[in-house]
FIGUDO-828408 format. One line per field, with one value per atom (N, C-alpha, C): residue number from 1; x, y, z. Coordinates in nm, 2 decimals. Layout:
N
n = c(NUM,...)
x = c(X,...)
y = c(Y,...)
z = c(Z,...)
//
This chain:
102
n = c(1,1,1,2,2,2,3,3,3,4,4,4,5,5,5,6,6,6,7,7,7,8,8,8,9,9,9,10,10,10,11,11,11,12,12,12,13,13,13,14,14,14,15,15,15,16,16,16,17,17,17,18,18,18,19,19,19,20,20,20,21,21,21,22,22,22,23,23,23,24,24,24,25,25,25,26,26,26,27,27,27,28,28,28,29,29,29,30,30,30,31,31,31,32,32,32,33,33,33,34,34,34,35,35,35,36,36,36,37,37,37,38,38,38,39,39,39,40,40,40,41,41,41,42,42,42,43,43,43,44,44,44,45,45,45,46,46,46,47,47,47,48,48,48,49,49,49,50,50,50,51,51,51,52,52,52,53,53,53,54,54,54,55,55,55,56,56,56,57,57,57,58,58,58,59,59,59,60,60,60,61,61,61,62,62,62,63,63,63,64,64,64,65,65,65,66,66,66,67,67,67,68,68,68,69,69,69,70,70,70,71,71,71,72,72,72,73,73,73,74,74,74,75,75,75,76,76,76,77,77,77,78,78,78,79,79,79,80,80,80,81,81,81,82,82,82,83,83,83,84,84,84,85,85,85,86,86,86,87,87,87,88,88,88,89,89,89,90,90,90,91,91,91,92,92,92,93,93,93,94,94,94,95,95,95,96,96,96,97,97,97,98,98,98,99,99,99,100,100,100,101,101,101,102,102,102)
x = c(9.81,9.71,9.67,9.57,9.50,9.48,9.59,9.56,9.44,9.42,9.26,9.28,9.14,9.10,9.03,9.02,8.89,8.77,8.76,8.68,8.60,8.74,8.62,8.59,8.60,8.55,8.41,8.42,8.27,8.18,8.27,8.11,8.06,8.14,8.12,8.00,8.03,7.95,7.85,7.84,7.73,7.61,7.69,7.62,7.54,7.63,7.60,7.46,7.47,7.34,7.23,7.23,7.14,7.05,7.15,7.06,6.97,7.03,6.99,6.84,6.85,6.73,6.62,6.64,6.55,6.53,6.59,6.54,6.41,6.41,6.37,6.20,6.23,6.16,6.04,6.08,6.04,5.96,6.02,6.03,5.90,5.84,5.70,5.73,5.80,5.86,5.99,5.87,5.95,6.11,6.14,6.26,6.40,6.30,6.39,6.43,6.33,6.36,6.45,6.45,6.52,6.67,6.64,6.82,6.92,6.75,6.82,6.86,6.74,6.81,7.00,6.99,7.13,7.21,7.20,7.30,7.28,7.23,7.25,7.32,7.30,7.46,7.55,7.56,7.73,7.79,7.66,7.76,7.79,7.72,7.74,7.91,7.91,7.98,8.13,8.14,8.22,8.29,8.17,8.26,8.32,8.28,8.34,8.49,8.50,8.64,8.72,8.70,8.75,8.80,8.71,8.78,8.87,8.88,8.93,9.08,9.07,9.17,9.23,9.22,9.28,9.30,9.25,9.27,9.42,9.47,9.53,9.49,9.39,9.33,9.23,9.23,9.14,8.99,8.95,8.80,8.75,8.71,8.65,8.62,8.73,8.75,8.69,8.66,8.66,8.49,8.47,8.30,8.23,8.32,8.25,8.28,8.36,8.30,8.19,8.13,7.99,7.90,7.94,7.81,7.83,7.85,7.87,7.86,7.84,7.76,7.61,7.61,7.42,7.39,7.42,7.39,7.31,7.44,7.42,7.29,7.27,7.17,7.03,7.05,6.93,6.91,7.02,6.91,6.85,6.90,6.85,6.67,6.71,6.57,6.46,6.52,6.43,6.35,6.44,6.42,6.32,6.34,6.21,6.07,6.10,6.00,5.91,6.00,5.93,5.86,5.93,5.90,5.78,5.73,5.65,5.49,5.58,5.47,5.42,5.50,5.41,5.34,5.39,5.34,5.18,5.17,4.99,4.94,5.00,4.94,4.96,5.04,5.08,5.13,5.15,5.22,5.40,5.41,5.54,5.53,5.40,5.37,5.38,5.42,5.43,5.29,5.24,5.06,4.95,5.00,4.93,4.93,5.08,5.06,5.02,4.97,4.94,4.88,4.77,4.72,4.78,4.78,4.88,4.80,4.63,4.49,4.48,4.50,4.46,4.51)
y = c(11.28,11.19,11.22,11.22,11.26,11.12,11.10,11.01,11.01,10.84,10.75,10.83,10.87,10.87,10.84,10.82,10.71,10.78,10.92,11.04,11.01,10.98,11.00,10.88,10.79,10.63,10.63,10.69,10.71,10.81,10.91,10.97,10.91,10.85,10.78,10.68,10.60,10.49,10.54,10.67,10.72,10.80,10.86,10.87,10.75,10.65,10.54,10.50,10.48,10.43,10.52,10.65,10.76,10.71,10.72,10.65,10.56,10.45,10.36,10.38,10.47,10.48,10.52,10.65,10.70,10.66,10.57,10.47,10.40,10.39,10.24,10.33,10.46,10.51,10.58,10.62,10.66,10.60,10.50,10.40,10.30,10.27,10.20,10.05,10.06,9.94,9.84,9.71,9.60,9.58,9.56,9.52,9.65,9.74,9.91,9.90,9.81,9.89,9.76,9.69,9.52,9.60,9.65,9.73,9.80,9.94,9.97,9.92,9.82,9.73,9.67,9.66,9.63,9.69,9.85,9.94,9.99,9.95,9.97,9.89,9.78,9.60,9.65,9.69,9.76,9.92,9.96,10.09,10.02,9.95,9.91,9.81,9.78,9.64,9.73,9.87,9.98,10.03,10.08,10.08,10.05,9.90,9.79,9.79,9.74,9.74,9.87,10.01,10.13,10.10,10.09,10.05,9.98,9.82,9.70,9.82,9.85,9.88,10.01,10.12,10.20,10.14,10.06,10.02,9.94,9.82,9.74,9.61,9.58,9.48,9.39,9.30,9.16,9.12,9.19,9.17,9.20,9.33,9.39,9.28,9.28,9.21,9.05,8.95,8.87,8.86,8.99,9.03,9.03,9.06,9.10,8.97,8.87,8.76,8.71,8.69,8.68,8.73,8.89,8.97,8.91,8.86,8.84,8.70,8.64,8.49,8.52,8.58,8.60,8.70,8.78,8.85,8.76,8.66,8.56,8.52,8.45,8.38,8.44,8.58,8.72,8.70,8.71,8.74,8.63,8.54,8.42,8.43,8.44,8.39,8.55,8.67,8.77,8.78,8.73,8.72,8.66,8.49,8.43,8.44,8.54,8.60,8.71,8.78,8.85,8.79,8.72,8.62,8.56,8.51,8.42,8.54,8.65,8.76,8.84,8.86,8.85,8.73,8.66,8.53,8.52,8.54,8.54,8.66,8.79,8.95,9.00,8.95,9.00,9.20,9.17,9.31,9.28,9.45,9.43,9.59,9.62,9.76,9.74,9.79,9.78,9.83,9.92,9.96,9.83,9.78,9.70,9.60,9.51,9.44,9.45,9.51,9.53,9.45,9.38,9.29,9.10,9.05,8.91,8.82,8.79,8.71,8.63,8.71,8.68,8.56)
z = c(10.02,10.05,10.20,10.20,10.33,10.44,10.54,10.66,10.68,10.70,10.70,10.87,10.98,11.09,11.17,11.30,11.38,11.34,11.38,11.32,11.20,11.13,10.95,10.95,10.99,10.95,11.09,11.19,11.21,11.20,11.11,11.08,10.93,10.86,10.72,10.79,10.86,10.99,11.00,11.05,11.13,11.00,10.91,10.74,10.74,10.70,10.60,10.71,10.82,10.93,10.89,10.93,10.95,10.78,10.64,10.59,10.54,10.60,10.62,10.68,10.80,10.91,10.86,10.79,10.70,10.60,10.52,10.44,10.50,10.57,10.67,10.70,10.73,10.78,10.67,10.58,10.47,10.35,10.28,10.22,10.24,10.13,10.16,10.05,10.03,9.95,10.02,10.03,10.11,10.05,9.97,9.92,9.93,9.94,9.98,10.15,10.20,10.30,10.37,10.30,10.34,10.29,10.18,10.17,10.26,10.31,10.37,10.55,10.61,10.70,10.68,10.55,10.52,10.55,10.48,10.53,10.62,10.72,10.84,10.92,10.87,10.98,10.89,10.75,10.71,10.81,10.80,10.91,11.03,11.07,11.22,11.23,11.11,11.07,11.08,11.00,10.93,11.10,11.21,11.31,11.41,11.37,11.45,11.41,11.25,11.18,11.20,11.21,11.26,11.41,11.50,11.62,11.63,11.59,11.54,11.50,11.40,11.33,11.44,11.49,11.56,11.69,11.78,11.87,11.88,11.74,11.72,11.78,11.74,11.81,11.71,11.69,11.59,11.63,11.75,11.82,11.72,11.69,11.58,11.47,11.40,11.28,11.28,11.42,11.48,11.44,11.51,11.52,11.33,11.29,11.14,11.04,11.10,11.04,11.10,11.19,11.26,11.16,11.16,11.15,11.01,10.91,10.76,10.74,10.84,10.82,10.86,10.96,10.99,10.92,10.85,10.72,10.62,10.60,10.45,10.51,10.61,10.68,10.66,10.71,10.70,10.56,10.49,10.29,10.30,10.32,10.25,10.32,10.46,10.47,10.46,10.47,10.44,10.29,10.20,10.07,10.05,10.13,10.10,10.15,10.25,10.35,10.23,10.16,10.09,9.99,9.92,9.79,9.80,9.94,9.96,10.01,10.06,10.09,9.91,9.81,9.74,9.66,9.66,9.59,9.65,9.80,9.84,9.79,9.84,9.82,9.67,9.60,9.47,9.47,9.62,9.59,9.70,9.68,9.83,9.88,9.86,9.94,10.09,10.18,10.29,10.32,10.31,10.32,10.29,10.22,10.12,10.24,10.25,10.35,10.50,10.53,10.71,10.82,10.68,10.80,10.73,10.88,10.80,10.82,10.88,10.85,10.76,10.67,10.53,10.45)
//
């Protein structure tokens, strides 16, 4: 079995972000890109717990119950943000939506 290392747990971090980013970047569909905002506070979340864990120290770990309450907080209200953005536009095109007048 191959020892876990600070290394591979941030470039898995630095993976998991990157596509996140280009998700974000790419992606013309609101609820894709609300995903991939997500995986991007999990990689961020991933090298907090890596530090946390090689350093020997509970900060880290301290921090990611935070980030996992204002997470919960973020669905809840992005969801409804979206929900309520199609319910006027009857879409969730990011194109579609651009102007917010209406």
């Amino acid at each position: 079995m191959i020892p876990l290392t600070l290394n591979a747990c941030l470039v898995l971090s630095a993976v998991l972000f990157a596509l996140g980013f280009l998700g974000v970047l790419l992606r013309r569909n609101t609820l894709v890109i609300y995903m991939c905002l997500e995986l991007m506070l999990v990689a961020s979340t991933l090298a907090l717990v890596a530090f946390s864990h090689f350093n020997g120290t509970l900060d880290g770990n301290v921090f990611v119950f935070f980030i996992l309450t204002v997470a919960a907080a973020e669905v809840a209200v992005g969801l409804a943000i979206i929900v309520a953005l199609f319910r006027k536009r009857h879409t969730i095109q990011v194109d579609e939506l651009n102007s917010l007048k209406n």
